[in-house]
C-alpha positions in Angstrom: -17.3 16.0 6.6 -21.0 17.0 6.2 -23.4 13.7 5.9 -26.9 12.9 5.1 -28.9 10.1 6.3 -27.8 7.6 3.6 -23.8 8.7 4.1 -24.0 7.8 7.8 -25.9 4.8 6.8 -22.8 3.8 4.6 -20.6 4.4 7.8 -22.0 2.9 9.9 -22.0 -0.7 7.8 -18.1 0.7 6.9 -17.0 0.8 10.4 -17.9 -3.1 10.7 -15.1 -4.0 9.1 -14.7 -7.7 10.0 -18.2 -8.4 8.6 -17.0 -7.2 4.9 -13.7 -9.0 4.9 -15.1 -11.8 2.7 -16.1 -9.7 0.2 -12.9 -7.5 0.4 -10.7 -10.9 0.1 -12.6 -11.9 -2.9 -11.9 -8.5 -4.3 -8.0 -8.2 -3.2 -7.5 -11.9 -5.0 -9.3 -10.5 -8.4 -7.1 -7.0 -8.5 -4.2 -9.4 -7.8 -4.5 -11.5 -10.3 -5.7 -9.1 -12.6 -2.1 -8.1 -12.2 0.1 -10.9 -12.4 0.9 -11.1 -15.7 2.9 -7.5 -15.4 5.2 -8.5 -12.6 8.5 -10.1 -13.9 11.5 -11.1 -12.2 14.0 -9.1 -11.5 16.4 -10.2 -14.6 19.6 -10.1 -12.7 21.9 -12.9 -12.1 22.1 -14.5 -8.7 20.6 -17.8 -6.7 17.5 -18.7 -7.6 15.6 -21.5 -9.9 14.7 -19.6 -12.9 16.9 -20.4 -15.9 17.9 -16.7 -17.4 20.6 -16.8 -19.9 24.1 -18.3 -20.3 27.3 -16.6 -20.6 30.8 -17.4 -21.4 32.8 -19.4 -18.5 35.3 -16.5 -16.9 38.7 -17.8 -16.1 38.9 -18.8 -12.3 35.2 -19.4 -12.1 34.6 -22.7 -10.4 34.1 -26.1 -13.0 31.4 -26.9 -11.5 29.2 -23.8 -12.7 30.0 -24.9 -16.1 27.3 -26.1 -18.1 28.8 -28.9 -20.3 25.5 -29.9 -22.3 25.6 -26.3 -23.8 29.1 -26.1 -23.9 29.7 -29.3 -26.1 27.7 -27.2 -28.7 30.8 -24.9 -29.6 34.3 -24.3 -28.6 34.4 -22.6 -25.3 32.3 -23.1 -22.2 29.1 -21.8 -20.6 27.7 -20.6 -17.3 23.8 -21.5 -16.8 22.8 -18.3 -14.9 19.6 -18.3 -12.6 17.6 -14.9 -11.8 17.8 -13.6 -9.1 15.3 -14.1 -6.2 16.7 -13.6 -2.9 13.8 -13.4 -0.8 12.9 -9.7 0.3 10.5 -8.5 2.9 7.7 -6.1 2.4 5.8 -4.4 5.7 2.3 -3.1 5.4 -0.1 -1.0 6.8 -3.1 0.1 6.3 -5.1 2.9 8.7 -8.4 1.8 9.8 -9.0 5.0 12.2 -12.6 6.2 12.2 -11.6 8.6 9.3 -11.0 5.9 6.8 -15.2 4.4 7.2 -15.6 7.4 5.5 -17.9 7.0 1.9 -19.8 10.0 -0.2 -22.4 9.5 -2.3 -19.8 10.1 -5.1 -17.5 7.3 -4.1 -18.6 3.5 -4.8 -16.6 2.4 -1.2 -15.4 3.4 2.0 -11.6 4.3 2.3 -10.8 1.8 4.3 -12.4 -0.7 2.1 -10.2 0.4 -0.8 -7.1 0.7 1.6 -7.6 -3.1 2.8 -8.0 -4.4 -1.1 -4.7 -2.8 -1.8 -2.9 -3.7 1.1 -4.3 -7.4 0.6 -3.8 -7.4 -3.2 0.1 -5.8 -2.9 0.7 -8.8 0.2 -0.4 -11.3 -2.6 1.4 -9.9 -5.7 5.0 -9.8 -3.6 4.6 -13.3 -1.8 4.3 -14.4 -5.8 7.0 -12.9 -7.0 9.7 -14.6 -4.2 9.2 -12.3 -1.7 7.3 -11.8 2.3 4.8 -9.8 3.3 4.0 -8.7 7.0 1.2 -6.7 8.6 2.7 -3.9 10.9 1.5 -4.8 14.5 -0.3 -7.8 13.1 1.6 -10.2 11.5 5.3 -12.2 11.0 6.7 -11.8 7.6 4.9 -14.4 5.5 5.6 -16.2 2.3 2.2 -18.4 1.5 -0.3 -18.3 -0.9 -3.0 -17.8 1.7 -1.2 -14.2 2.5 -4.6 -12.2 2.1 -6.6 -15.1 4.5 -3.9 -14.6 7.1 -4.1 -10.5 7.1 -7.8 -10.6 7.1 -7.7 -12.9 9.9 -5.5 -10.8 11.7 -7.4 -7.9 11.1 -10.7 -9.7 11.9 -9.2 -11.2 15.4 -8.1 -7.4 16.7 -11.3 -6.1 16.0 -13.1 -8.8 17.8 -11.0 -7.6 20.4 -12.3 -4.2 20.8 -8.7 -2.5 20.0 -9.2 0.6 18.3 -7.1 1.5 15.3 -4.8 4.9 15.0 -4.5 7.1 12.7 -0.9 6.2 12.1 1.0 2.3 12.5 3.0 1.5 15.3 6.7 1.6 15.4 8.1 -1.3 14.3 11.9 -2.7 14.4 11.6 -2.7 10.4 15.4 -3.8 9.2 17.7 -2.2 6.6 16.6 -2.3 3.4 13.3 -3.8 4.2 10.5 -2.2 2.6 7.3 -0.8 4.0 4.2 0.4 2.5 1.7 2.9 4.4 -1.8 3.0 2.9 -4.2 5.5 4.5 -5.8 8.9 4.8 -2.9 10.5 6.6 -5.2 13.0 8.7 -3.6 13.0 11.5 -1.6 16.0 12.4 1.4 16.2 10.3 3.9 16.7 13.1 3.0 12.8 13.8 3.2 11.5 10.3 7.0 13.0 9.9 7.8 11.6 13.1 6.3 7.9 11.9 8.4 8.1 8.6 11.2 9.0 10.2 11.4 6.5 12.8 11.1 3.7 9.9 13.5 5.9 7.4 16.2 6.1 10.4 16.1 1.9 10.4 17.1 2.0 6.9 13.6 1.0 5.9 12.6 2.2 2.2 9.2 3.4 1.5 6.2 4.8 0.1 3.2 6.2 1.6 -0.3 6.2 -0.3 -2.8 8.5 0.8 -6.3 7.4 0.3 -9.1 10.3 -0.4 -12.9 10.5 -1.3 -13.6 12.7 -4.0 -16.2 15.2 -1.6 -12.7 15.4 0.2 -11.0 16.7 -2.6 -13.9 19.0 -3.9 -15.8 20.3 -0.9 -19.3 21.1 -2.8 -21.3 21.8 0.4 -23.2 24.7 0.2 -26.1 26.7 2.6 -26.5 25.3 5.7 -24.6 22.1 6.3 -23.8 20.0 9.4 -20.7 18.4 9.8 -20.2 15.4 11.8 -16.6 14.5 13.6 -15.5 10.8 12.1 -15.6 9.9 16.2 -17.3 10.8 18.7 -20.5 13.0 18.4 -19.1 16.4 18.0 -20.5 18.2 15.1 -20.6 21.8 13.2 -23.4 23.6 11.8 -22.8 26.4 9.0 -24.9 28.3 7.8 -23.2 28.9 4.7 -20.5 26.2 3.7 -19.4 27.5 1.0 -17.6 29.8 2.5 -15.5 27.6 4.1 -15.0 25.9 1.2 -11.7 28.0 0.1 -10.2 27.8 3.6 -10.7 23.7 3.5 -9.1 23.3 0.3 -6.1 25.8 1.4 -5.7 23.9 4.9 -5.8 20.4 2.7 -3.1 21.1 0.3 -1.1 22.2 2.9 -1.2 19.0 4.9 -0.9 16.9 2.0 2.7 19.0 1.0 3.9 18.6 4.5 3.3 14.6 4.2 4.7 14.5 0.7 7.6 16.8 2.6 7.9 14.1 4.8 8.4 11.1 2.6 10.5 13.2 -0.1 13.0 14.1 2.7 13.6 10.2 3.3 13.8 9.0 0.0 10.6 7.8 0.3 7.5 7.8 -2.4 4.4 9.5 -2.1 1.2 9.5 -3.9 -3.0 10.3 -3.7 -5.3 8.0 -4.5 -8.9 8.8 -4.5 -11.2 6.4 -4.5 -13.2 6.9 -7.3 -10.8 6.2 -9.2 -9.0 2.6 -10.6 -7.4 0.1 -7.8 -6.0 -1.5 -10.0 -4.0 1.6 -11.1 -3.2 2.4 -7.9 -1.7 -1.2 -6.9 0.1 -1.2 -10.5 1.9 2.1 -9.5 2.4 0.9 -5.5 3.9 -2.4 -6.8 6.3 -0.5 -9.1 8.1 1.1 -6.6 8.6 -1.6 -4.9 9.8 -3.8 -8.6 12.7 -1.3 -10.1 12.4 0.5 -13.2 11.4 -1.7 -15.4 7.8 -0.7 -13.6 8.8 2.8 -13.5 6.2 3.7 -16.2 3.6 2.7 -14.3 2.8 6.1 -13.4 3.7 6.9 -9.7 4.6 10.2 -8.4 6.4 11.2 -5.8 
């Protein structure tokens, strides 16, 4: 992507990520909670500690299920059924390649700040609601309060080991039925990102795959002479004219973006964009859905 002096500026402070965590904990907390008061339980009967309903005792139930306070009411008795809230695990990810320090003029963050409020905010909103959170590569499924604290200091104790991220997570032993969310730009080649969702689809691992982008990436508006700069590394491209590159970008983009969508729709697997201009809080309401059921379904995710 082309970049003036203030863009690489904004980079350059990007790419230290560890040095904004604070800031991006504060900000994962107040999306979170901004939140809370959508996510429900599950309203299904099972074990749990939530009083949900009662129901008519079924003839070779055990006694002992009956509740005889609320039976003595009327003539038959009644079951005190809980919700249920068996404890599920979500895995996430987040890419923090050199891609994702990526910020425009037209974008109030870096991608990989937005990606790490999401990932933060969606490890806090499922620890609430019963279940585990893990941080592929990083982290043990965990089920406190402090969730976001412990991914940041994860995150914040690789980097001060000098480990640079990929584009794409590790493989990870995810079990059946476990979930996983991947949060990132998705630029690597798509041959690698289908081979990634497969190997946690073939586990039996359900998932969705959000793919962060900055508005200049969406409209290319470059035009005269430009000079691009490689996300790593010092390689770099001058053109005389961008705009004439502009209708091959776009062409080469939405190609990429259908085979990852390809990808995740051949596994059963969501997919979405998210750009980041636009609301986090929208895009954690619609990430969180597909993770809830349909009674979230609404929320406005498309795969």
């Amino acid at each position: 992507m082309a970049a003036s002096a203030s863009e690489r500026r904004v980079r350059h402070e990007a790419s230290t990520l560890a040095a904004r965590l604070p800031s991006l904990v504060v900000a994962a907390r107040q999306i979170a909670h901004s939140l809370l008061h959508g996510v429900h339980g599950r309203r299904q009967a099972g074990p749990g500690e939530t009083f949900w309903q009662f129901r008519p005792f079924i003839s070779g139930e055990p006694a002992a299920r009956v509740d005889w306070r609320r039976s003595a009411r009327e003539d038959r008795a009644f079951v005190r059924e809980r919700e249920w809230e068996a404890s599920h695990t979500i895995w996430i990810w987040f890419d923090r390649s050199p891609s994702m320090a990526y910020a425009s003029s037209l974008a109030p963050c870096a991608k990989v700040d937005r990606a790490a409020v999401l990932a933060f905010a969606l490890a806090d909103l499922a620890v609430r609601g019963g279940e585990r959170a893990g941080l592929i590569g990083l982290t043990p499924p965990l089920a406190g309060r402090d969730v976001i604290e412990r991914f940041a200091e994860a995150v914040a104790a690789e980097e001060r080991r000098g480990a640079v991220a990929a584009g794409l997570p590790p493989a990870a032993p995810l079990k059946p039925r476990t979930k996983a969310a991947l949060i990132g730009d998705f630029l690597s080649d798509a041959s690698a990102v289908d081979e990634t969702i497969g190997g946690f689809a073939a586990r039996g691992a359900e998932g969705q795959a959000l793919m962060i982008a900055d508005p200049i990436e969406e409209t290319f508006p470059f035009e005269g002479h430009t000079e691009f700069l490689a996300a790593a590394g010092s390689e770099r491209l001058r053109a005389p004219r961008a705009q004439s590159l502009r209708d091959p970008y776009l062409a080469r983009l939405a190609a990429h973006r259908e085979a990852v969508r390809a990808a995740c729709v051949a596994r059963g697997w969501g997919f979405a964009l998210h750009r980041t201009d636009a609301s986090a809080a929208q895009a954690l309401l619609a990430l969180r859905a597909r993770f809830a059921g349909p009674e979230l379904a609404h929320a406005g995710w498309s795969a």
